[in-house]
C-alpha positions in Angstrom: 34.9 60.9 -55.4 34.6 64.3 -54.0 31.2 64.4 -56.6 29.9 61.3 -54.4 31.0 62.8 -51.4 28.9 65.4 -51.9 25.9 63.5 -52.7 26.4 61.4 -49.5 26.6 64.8 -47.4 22.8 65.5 -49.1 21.4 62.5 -47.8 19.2 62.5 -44.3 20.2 59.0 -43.3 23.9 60.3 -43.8 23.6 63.3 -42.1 21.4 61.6 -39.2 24.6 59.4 -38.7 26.8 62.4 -37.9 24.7 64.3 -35.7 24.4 60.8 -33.3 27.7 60.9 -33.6 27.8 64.4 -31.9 25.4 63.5 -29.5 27.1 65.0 -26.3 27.7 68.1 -28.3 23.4 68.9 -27.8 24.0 68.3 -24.0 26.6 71.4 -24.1 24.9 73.4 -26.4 22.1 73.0 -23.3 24.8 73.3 -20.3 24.0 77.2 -20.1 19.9 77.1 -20.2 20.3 74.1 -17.8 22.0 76.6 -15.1 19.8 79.4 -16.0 16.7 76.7 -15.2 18.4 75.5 -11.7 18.7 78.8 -10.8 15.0 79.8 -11.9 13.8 76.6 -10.1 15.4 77.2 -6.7 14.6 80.8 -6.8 10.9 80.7 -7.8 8.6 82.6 -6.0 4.8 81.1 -5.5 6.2 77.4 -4.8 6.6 75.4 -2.3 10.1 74.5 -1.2 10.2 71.1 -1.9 9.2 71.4 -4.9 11.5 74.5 -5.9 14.5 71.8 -4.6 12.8 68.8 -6.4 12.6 70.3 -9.4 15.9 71.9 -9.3 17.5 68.9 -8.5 16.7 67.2 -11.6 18.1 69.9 -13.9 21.4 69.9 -11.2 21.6 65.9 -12.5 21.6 67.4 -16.2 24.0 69.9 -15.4 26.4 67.6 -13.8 25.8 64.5 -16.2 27.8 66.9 -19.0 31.3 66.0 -18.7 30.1 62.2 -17.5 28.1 62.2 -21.1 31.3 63.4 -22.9 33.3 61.0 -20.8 31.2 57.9 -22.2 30.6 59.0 -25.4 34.2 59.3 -25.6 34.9 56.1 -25.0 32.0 54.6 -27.4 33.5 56.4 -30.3 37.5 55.1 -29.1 36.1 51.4 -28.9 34.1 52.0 -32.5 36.9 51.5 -34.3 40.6 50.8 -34.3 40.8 52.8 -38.1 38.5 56.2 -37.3 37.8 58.4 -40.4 38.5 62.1 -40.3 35.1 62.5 -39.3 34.7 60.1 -36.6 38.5 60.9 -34.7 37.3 64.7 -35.0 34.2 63.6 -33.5 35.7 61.8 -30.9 38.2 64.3 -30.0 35.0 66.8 -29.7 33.6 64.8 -26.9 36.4 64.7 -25.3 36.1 68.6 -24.8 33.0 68.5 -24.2 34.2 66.9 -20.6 35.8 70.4 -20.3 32.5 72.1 -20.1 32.1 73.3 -16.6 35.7 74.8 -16.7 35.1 76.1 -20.3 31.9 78.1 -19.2 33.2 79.9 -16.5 36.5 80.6 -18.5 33.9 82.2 -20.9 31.9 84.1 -18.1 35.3 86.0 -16.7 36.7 86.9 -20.5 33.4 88.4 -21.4 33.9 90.6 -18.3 37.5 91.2 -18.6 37.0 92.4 -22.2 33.4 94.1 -21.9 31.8 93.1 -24.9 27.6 93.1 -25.6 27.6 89.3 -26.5 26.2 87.3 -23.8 27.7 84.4 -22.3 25.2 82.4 -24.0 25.5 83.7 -27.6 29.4 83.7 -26.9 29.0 79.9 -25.8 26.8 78.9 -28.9 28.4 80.3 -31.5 32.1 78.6 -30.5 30.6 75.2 -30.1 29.0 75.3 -33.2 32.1 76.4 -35.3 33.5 73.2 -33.5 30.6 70.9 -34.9 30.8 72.4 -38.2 34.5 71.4 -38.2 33.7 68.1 -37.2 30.8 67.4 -39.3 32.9 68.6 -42.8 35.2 66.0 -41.6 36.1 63.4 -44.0 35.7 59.4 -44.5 38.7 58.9 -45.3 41.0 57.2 -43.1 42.7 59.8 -40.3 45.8 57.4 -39.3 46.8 56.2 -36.1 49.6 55.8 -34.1 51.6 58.0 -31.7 54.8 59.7 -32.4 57.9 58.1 -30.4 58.6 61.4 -29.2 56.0 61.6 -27.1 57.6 59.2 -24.3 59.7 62.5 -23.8 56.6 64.6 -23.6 55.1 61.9 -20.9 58.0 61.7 -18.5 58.3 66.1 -18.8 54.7 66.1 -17.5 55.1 63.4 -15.4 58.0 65.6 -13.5 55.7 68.7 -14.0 52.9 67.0 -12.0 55.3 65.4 -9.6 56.2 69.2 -8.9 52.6 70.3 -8.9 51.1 67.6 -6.7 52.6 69.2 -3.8 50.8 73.0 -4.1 47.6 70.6 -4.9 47.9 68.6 -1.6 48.4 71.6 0.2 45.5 74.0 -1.5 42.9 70.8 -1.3 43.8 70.1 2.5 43.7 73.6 3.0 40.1 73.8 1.1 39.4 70.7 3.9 39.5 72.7 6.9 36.6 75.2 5.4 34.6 72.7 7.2 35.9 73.9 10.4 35.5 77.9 9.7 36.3 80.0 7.1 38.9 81.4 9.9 41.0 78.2 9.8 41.2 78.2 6.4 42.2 81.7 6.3 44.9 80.8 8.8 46.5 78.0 7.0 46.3 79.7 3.6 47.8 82.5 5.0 50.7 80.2 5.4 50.7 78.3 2.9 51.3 81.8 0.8 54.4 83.1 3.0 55.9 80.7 0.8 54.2 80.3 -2.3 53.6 84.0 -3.4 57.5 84.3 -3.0 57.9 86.0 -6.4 60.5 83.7 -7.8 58.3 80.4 -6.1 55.1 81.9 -7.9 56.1 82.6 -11.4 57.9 79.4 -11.3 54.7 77.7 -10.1 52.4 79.2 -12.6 54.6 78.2 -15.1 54.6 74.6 -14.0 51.2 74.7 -14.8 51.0 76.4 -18.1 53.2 73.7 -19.0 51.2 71.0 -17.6 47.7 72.5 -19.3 49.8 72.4 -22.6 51.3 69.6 -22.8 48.3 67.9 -21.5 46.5 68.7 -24.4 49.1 67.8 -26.7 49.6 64.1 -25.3 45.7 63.7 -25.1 45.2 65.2 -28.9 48.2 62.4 -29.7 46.4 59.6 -27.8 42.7 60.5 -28.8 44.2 59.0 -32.2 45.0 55.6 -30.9 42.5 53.0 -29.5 42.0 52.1 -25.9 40.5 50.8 -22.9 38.3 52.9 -20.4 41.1 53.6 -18.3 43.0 55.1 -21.3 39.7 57.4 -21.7 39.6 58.4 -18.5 42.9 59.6 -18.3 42.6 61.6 -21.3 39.1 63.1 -20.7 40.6 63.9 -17.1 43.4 65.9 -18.2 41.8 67.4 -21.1 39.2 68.8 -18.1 42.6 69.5 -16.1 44.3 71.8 -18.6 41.1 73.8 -18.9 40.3 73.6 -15.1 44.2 75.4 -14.9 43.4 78.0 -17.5 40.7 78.9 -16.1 41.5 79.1 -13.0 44.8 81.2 -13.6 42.4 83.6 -15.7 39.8 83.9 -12.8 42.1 84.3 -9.8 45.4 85.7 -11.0 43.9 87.9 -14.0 40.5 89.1 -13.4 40.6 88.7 -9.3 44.2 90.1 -8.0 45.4 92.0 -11.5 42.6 93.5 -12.7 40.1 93.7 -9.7 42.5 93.8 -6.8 40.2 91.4 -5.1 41.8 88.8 -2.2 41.2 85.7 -3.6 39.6 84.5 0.0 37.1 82.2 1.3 34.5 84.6 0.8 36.0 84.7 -2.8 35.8 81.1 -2.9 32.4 80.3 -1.6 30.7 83.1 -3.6 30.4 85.7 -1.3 27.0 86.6 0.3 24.8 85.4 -2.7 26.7 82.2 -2.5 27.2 79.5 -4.8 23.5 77.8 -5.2 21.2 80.6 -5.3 23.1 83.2 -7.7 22.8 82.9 -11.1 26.0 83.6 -12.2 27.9 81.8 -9.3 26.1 78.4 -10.2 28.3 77.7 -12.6 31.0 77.2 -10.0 29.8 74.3 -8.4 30.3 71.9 -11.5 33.3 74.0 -12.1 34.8 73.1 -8.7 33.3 69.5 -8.0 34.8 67.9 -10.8 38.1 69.9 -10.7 38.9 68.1 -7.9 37.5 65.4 -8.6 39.2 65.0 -11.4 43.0 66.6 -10.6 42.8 63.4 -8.2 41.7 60.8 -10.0 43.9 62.0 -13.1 46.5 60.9 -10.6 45.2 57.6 -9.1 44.7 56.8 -12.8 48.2 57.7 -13.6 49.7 55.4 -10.4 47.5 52.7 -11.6 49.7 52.8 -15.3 53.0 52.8 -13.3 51.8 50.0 -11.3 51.1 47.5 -14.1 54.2 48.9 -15.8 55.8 47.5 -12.6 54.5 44.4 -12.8 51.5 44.8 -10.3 48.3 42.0 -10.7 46.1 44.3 -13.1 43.1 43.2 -11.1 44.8 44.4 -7.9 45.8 47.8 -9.6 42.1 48.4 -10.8 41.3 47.7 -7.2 43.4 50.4 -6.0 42.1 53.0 -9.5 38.2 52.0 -7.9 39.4 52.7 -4.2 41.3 56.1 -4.9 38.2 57.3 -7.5 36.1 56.9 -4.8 38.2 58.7 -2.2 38.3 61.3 -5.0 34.4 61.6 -4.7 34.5 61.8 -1.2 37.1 64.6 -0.3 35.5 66.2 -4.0 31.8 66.4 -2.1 33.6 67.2 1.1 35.2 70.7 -0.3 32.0 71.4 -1.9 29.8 70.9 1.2 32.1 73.1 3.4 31.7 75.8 -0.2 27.8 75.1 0.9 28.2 76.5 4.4 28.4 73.1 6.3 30.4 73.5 9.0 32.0 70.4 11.7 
C-alpha cells in the first residue's frame, strides 16, 4: 500500500489534483506582492491619476477577494464529501486559514519588528505557508473520520458566555470608531470614557483574558467542526471565527505589546488611521485596511450568524431567520465601510 502510495504521489495527474485542491493557498502566497503592487500603483510617478487609481483598484479587488476565496473554497471542499481523506480535511482546514490572511500578515509585520530579525515580511510569510502546504499535500487518502466530540456542547455554551461578555466592549469600541466620522476629537472624547472604565486594572486583565479565551476556543470548536459536513451557514461561521481569533491576536500583539508595552505609543486615532502617511498611500500601513474591514465585518456577522442558529433552535421559520442572517450581513458591510471611510479621512 504505502509502495502504491508512493507511486501515486509520482504521478502529474495526481499531483495536479492536490494543488487544485489548494487553490486559495496561491492567492495568499500572492497577498503580500498584491499590497506591494497597490501601493506601487497609487504612488507612481509619471501617471495620470486616474489611471494610478484604476489600476490600483484592480489589485485592491485581489487583495480583498483573499479571505472571500478561502471562504468559498472552504465551503466547496466541506460539500465535496461527507467522508474527507486526510488529505482533503487538511486541505479544507487550510482554506479555512487562509480567510485569516489580512489578520495573519499584519500579526507577522509587528513580530518581525518586535523581535528584529533580517527576514523580510515576505520571506517570513512564504516560508510558513508553504510548511503548511507541504503538511497538507503529504496528507493521506485514507479516511480522516468525522464527527464531533459530545464535549464540545460545553465548549460552545463557555464561548457563547465569553462572547456574551465581549459583545459589550465590541459595541462600545465599534460605536466609538463611528463617531471618527465626526472628528477625530469626538472620538477621542468618548474613548477617553470608555477607558475610565475599561483600563481599570482588574476590568482590563479580566477583559483580555475573555478574549484569549474566545481566540482559543474558537479555534478549537472550528478545528472540531471543519471535520463534520455542512451548509454555507455552518462555513461561514467557522471561517468567521477562525478570522476572529486571529483578528484578537493580532490585535492584542499590535496594541497592547508592540504599541503601549514596548513603544509607549497612545494607541489613538492618529494610531488608528495611520498617522500622517495614512492608511492608502503607505506601504506598510496598507495592510491595515483589509485587516480592519473585514475585522468588523466579520466580529458582526460572526454574531448575526450565531442569533440566526439560536433562532431556528427556537423554532423560528428558517426562511425568516436567513432573512434576518442577509439583513444583519448587510448592516455588517455597511457600518464595516463606514469605520473604514471615517479611517480614510471622510468626515460628516
Amino acid at each position: 500500500m504505502d509502495h502504491v502510495q508512493a507511486v501515486r504521489g509520482l504521478s502529474p495527474v495526481f499531483a495536479w489534483r492536490r494543488a487544485h485542491a489548494l487553490s486559495p493557498l496561491f492567492l495568499t502566497l500572492a497577498y503580500p506582492f498584491l499590497l506591494k503592487a497597490f501601493n506601487a500603483s497609487v504612488t507612481a510617478a509619471g501617471s495620470t491619476s486616474n489611471l494610478r487609481w484604476m489600476t490600483g483598484s484592480i489589485f485592491l479587488l485581489f487583495i480583498m477577494s483573499v479571505p472571500l476565496v478561502g471562504l468559498v473554497w472552504a465551503h466547496r471542499l466541506t460539500a465535496s464529501t461527507e467522508s474527507p481523506s486526510l488529505f482533503l480535511l487538511r486541505a479544507r482546514q487550510l482554506a479555512y486559514f487562509t480567510i485569516a490572511a489580512p489578520p495573519l500578515y499584519v500579526f507577522t509585520g509587528v513580530t518581525r519588528g518586535l523581535v528584529g530579525r533580517p527576514l523580510t515580511d515576505e520571506i517570513v510569510w512564504i516560508g510558513v505557508w508553504i510548511l503548511a502546504a507541504a503538511y497538507v499535500f503529504i496528507g493521506t487518502d485514507r479516511s480522516s473520520g468525522t464527527g464531533v466530540p459530545a464535549s464540545t456542547s460545553r465548549w460552545r455554551v463557555a464561548h457563547g458566555v465569553s462572547a456574551t461578555l465581549i459583545v459589550l466592549f465590541v459595541v462600545f469600541h465599534l460605536t466609538n470608531h463611528l463617531t471618527g466620522l465626526l472628528s477625530p476629537e469626538v472620538h477621542a472624547s468618548i474613548m477617553k470614557m470608555g477607558r475610565a472604565v475599561y483600563r481599570i486594572p482588574i476590568i482590563e486583565f479580566a477583559l483580555i483574558g475573555l478574549l484569549l479565551f474566545q481566540a482559543g476556543s474558537g479555534v478549537s470548536l472550528a478545528l472540531r467542526w471543519s471535520r463534520t459536513t455542512g451548509d454555507a451557514f455552518r462555513v461561514f461561521q467557522i471561517g468567521s471565527g477562525i478570522y476572529l481569533a486571529a483578528f484578537i491576536i493580532t490585535h492584542l500583539n499590535s496594541a497592547l505589546i508592540s504599541a503601549r508595552v514596548v513603544r509607549h505609543l497612545e494607541t489613538d486615532w492618529a494610531w488608528a488611521s495611520g498617522g500622517e502617511a495614512g492608511l492608502i498611500l503607505d506601504s506598510w500601513n496598507i495592510r491595515l485596511v483589509p485587516h480592519y474591514a473585514f475585522g468588523v465585518f466579520f466580529v458582526l456577522s460572526h454574531l448575526v450568524t450565531g442569533l440566526r442558529q439560536v433562532l431556528i433552535a427556537h423554532e423560528v421559520n428558517p426562511r425568516l431567520a436567513n432573512r434576518g442572517w442577509l439583513i444583519g450581513a448587510l448592516a455588517s458591510f455597511a457600518v464595516a465601510a463606514t469605520i473604514m471611510a471615517g479611517l480614510f479621512g471622510a468626515r460628516l
